[in-house]
N, C-alpha and C positions, 0 to 999 in steps of 0.2 A: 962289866966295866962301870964305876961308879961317876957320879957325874961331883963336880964342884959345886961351893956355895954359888960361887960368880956366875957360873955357868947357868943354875936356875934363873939367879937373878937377871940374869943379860935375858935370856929365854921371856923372862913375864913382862919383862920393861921394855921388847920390842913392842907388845902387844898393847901394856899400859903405859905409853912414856910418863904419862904423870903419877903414876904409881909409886909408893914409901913400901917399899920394903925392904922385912930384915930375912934373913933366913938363919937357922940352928941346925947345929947338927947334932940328932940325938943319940946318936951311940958312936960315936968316932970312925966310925965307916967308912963315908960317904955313899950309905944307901937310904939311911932312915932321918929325914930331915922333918923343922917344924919350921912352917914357913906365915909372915904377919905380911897381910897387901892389903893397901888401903888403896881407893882407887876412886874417881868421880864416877868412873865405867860402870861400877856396881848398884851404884843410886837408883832405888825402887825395884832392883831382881833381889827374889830368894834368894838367901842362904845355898840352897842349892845350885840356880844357875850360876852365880860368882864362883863357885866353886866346879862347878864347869867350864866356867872361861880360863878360870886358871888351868884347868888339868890341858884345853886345847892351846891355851899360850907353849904349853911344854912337847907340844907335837908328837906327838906316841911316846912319849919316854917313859911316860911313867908304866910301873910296868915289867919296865925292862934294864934302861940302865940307869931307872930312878924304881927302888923300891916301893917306897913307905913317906909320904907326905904327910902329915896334918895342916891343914890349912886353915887361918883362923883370917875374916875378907869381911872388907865393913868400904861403904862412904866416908870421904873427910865428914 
């Protein structure tokens, strides 16, 4: 079962409400998405932990009824 853009996005924006993002969908799927979050949450964590917050924003899905994310996570 593949999930929606919206659906990510609602997912990372309960987590980040002040979050800007966009999300893509790169193969017309909806399993292999490219997702841009900008967030204050992320300010002085790695590359890696933001992209950790993001994966636990999506609550097990990825995975399973989210394949393939790229995630590209930065501070305003």
């Amino acid at each position: 079962m593949a999930m929606s853009p919206g659906a990510i996005e609602s997912l990372i924006k309960e987590t980040f409400p002040d979050a800007v993002v966009s999300i893509e969908d790169l193969a017309g799927d909806g399993d292999h998405y490219a997702a841009k979050v900008v967030s204050e949450a992320f300010r002085g964590r790695s590359r890696v932990q933001q992209h950790q917050m993001v994966y636990a924003a999506l609550r097990g899905r990825m995975g399973g009824e989210l394949h393939a994310l790229a995630l590209q996570t930065s501070a305003p």
